[in-house]
C-alpha positions as CSV (number, residue, x, y, z in Angstrom):
1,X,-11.7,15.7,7.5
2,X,-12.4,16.3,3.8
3,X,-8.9,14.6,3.1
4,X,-10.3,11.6,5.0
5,X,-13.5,11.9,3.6
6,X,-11.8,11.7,0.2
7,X,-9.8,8.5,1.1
8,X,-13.1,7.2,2.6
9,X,-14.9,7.2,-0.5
10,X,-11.9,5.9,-2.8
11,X,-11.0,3.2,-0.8
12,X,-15.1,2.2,-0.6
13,X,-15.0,2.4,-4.6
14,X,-11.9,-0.5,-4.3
15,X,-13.6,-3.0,-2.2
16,X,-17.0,-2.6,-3.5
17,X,-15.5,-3.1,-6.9
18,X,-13.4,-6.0,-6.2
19,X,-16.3,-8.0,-4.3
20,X,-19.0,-7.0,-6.8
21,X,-16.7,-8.6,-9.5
22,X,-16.4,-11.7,-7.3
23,X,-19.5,-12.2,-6.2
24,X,-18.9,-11.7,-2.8
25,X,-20.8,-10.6,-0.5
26,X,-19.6,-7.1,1.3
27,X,-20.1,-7.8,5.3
28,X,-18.3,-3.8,6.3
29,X,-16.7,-1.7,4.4
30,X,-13.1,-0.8,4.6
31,X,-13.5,2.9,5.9
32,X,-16.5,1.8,8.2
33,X,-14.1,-0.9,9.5
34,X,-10.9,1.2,10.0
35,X,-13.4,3.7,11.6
36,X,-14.6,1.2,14.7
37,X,-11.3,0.0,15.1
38,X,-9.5,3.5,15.4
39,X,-12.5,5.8,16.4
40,X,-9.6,8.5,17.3
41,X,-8.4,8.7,13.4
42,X,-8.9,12.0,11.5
43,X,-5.9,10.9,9.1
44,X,-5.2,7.7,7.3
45,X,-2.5,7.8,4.5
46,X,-2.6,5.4,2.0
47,X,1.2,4.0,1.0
48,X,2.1,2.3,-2.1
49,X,5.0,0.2,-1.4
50,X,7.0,-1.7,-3.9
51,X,9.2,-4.8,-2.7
52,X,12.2,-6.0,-4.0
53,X,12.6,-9.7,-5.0
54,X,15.0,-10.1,-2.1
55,X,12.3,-8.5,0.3
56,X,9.3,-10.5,-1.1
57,X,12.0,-13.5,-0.1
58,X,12.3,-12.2,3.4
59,X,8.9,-11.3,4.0
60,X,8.5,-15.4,2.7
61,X,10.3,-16.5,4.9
62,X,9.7,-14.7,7.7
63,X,5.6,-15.6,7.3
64,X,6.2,-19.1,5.6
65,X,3.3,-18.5,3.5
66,X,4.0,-17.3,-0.4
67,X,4.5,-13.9,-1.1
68,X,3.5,-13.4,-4.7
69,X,3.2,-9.5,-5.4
70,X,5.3,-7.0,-5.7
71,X,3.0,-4.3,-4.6
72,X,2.1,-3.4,-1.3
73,X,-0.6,-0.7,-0.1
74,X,0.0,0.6,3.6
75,X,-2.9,2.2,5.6
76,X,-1.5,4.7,8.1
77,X,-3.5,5.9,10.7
78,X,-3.2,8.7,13.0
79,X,-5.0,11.3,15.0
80,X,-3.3,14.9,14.9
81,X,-0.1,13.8,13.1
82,X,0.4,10.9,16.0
83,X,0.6,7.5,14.7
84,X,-2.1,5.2,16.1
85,X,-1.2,2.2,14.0
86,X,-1.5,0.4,10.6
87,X,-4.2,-1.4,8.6
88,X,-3.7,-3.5,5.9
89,X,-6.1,-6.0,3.1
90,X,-5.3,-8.8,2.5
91,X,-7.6,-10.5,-0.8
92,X,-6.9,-14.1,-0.8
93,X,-8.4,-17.6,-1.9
94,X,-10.2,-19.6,1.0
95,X,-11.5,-22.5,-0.8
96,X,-12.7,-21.7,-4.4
97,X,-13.6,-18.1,-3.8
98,X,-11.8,-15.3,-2.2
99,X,-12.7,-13.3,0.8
100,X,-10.7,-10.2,2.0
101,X,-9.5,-9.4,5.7
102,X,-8.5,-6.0,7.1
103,X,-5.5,-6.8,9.4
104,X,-4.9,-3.9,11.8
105,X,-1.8,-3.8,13.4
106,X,-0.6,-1.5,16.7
107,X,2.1,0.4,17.4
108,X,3.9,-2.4,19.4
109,X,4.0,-4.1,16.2
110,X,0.9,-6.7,17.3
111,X,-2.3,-8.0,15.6
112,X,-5.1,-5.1,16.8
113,X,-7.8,-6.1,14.8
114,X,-8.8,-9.0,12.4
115,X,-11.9,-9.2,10.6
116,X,-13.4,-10.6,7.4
117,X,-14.9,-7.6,5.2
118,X,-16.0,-9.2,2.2
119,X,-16.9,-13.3,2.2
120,X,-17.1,-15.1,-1.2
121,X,-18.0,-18.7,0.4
122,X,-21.1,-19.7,1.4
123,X,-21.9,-17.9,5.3
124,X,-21.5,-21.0,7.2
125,X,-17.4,-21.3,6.1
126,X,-17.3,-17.8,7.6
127,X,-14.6,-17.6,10.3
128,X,-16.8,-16.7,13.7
129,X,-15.7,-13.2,16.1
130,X,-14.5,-15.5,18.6
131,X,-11.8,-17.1,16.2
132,X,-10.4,-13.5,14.8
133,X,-10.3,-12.3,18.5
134,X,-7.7,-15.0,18.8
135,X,-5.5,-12.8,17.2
136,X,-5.7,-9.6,19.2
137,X,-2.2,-9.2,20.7
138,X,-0.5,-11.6,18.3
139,X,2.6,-11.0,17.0
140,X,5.0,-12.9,13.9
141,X,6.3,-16.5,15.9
142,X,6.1,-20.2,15.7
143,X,2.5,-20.5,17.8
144,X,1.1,-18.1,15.2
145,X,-0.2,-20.7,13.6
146,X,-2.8,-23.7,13.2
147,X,-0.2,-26.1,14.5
148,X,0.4,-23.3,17.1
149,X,-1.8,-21.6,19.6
150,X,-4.7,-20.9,17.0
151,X,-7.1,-23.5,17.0
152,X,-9.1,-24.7,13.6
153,X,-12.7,-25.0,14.0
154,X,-14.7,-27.6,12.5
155,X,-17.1,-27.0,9.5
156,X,-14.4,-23.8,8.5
157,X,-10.9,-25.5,8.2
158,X,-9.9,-23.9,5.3
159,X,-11.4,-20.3,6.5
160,X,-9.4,-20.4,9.7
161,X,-5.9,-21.3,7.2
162,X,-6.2,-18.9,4.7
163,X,-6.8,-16.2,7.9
164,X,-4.2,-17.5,9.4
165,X,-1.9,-17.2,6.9
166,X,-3.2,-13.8,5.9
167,X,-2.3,-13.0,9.3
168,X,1.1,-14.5,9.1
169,X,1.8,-12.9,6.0
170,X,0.9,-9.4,7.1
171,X,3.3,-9.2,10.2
172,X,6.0,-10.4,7.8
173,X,5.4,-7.3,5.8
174,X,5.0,-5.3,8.0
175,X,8.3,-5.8,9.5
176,X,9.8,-5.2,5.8
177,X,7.6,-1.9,5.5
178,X,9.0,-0.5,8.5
179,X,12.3,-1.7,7.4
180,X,11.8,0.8,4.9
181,X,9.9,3.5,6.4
182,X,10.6,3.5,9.8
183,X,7.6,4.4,11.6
């Protein structure tokens, strides 16, 4: 528990960091998130992962969206050396400020969790809980998309994009990170 408590309170340090400098306002924090979407946890691992240019390609075209870094950080989350799944952050632009989403991903390989912990924009761009439920049980294909099964919603266009394509972007590298640490 110290180990997590440890993680807990460098990870908080991060996103309180990165929102203060941008203005944006903090809605949860990462280890109160992780902690209400795997309530089980008493481990969760932080993994730096560095991409090639040929896997930054893949994950690209896998996602369609842009991958532009290099550098990836894995959240691995487990109870009792059991694997319960995988949480990720994703910072991105939605319209002229950022907002970061934790993405948390199963052990089938499928969307768990989606939800907006730090929002930039002004509140009413904000996507709503009904919209991130969409995602629950999603995995990386064609209807992942606006075009697809996941409806925009009016007054939050480019919220619902830049999630979307957060979402889309995630699966994609996920795929790659277990392509190079199978779980």
């Amino acid at each position: 528990m110290r180990a997590l408590a440890k993680i807990r309170t460098a990870i908080l340090a991060t996103v309180v960091t990165s929102a203060s400098s941008l203005n944006a306002r903090v809605i949860r924090t990462f280890p109160e998130a992780v902690q209400a979407v795997f309530p089980a946890a008493d481990n969760v691992k932080r993994q730096s992962v560095y991409l090639t240019d040929a896997q930054m390609k893949k994950a690209s075209e896998l996602s369609r969206e842009k991958i532009d870094t290099a550098l990836l950080i894995v959240y691995k989350v487990s109870r009792a050396g059991q694997l319960l799944g995988w949480a990720y952050l994703d910072t991105h632009r939605v319209r002229t400020l950022n907002e970061t989403v934790l993405i948390c991903i199963d052990t089938r390989e499928r969307v768990l969790h989606v939800e907006q912990l730090s929002f930039a924009e002004p509140q009413e761009y904000m996507a709503s809980d009904r919209f991130l439920e969409l995602f629950k049980n999603r995995q990386l294909d064609n209807s992942l998309s606006l075009k697809g099964n996941i409806p925009s919603i009016t007054g939050s266009t480019l919220t619902c994009s830049a999630i979307t394509s957060a979402v889309r972007r995630v699966l994609a590298l996920h795929k790659i990170v277990l392509e190079i640490n199978p779980a």
